[in-house]
C-alpha positions as a LaTeX table, in Angstrom:
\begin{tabular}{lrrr}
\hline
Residue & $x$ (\AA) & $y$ (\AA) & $z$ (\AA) \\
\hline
Unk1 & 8.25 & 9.30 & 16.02 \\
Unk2 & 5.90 & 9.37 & 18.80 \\
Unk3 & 3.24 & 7.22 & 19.96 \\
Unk4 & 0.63 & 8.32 & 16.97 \\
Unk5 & 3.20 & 7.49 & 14.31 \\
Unk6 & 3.44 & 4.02 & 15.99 \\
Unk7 & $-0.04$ & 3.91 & 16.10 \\
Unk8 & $-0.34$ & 4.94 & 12.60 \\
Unk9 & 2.73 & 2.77 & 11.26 \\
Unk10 & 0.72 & $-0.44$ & 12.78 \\
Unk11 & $-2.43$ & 0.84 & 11.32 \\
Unk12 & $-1.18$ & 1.04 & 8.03 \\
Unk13 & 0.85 & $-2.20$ & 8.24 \\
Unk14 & $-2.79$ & $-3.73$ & 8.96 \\
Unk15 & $-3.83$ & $-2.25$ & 5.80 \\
Unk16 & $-0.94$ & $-3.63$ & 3.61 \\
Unk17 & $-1.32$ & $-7.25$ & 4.70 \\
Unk18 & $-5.40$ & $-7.13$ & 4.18 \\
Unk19 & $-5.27$ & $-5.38$ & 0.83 \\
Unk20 & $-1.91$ & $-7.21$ & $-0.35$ \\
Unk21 & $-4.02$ & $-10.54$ & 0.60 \\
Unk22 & $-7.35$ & $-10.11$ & $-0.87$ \\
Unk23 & $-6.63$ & $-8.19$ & $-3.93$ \\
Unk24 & $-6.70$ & $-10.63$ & $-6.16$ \\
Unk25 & $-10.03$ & $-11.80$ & $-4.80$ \\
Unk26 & $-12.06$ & $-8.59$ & $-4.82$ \\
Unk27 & $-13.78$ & $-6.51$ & $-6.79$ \\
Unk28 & $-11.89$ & $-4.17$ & $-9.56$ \\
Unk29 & $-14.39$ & $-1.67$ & $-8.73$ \\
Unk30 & $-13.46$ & $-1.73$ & $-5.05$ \\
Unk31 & $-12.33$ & 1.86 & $-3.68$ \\
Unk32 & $-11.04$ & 0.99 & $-0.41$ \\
Unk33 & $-7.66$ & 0.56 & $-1.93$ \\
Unk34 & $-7.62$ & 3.99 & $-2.95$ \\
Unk35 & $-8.61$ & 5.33 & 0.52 \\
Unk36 & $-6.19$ & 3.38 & 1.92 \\
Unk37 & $-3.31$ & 4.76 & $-0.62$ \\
Unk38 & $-4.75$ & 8.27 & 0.43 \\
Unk39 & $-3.87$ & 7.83 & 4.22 \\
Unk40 & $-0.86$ & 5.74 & 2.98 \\
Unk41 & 0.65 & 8.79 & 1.30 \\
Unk42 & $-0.62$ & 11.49 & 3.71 \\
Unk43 & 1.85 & 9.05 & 6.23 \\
Unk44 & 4.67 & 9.07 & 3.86 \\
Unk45 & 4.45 & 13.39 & 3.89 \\
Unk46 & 3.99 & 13.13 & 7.66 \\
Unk47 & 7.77 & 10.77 & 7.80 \\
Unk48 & 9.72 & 11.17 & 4.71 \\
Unk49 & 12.30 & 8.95 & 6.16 \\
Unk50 & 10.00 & 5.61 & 6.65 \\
Unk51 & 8.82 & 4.57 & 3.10 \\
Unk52 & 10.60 & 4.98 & $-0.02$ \\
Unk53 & 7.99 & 7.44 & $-2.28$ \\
Unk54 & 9.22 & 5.89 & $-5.58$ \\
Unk55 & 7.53 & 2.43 & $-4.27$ \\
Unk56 & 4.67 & 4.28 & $-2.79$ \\
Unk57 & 3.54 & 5.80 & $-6.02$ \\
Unk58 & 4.38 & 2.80 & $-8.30$ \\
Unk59 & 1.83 & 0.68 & $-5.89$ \\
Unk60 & $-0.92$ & 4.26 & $-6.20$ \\
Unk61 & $-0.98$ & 4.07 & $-9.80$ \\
Unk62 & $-1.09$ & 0.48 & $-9.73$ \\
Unk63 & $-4.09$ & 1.08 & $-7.62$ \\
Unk64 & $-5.46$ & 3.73 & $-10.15$ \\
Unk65 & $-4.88$ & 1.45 & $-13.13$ \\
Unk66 & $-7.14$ & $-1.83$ & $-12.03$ \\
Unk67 & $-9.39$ & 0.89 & $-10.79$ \\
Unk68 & $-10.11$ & 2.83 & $-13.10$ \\
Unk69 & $-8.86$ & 1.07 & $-16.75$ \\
Unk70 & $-10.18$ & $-1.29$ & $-18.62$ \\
Unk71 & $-7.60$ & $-3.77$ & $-19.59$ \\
Unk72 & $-6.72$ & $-7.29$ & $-20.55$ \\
Unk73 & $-6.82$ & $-9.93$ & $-18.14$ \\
Unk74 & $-3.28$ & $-10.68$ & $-18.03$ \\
Unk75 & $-2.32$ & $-6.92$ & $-18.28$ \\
Unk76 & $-4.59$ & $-6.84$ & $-15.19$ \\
Unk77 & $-2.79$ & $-9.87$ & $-13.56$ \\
Unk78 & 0.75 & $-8.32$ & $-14.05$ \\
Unk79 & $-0.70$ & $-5.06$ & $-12.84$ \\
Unk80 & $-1.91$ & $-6.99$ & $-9.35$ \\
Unk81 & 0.78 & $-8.43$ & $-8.98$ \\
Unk82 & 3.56 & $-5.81$ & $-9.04$ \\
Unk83 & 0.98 & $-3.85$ & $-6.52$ \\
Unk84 & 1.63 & $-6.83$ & $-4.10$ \\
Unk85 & 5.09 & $-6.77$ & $-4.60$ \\
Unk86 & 5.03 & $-3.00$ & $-3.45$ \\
Unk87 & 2.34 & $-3.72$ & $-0.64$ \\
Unk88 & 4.86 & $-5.96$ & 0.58 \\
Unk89 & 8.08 & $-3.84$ & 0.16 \\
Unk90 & 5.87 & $-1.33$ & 2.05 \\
Unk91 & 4.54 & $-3.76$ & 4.99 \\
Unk92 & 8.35 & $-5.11$ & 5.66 \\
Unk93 & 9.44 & $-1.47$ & 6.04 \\
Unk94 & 6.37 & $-0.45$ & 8.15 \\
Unk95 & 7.62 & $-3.90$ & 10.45 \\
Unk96 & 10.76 & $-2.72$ & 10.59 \\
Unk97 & 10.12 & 0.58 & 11.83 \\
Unk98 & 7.82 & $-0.82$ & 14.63 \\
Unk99 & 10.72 & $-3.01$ & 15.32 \\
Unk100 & 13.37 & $-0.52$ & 15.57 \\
Unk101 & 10.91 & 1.65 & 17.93 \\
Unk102 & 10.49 & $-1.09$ & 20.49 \\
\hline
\end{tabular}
């Protein structure tokens, strides 16, 4: 991986800590989740070996569902919550590949 991966890696592990920490406080509405699972997957086609794509796409349509669904508010909750489980499955993998490259 060279330096843009690293560059990229730390971008998106940015991007998992501030969506995995104010998700529960924004908007349902809100898209930048989805642009930010866009670039997250577009990463995860760039270096197969980094993320694990079954955890990837759980968190997407996670994304998807409190996007674009209407549901209950503790089907919503539940929802949110197993998408911050996989933001942070994701984030400690993203660390751990910065850490292994320094």
């Amino acid at each position: 991986m060279g330096n843009i991966g690293l560059l990229a890696t730390f971008g998106l592990l940015m991007g998992a800590i501030w969506i995995g920490m104010s998700r529960f406080s924004m908007r349902l509405e809100n898209s930048w989740p989805l642009l930010f699972y866009l670039v997250l997957v577009t990463y995860l086609n760039s270096y197969d070996q980094v993320l694990n794509p079954y955890v990837v796409y759980v968190a997407v349509i996670c994304a998807l569902f409190i996007r674009f669904e209407f549901m209950n508010e503790r089907v919503v909750f539940f929802v949110r919550v197993l998408e911050v489980a996989t933001l942070a499955h994701i984030g400690f993998r993203l660390l751990t590949t910065l850490l292994k490259a320094f």
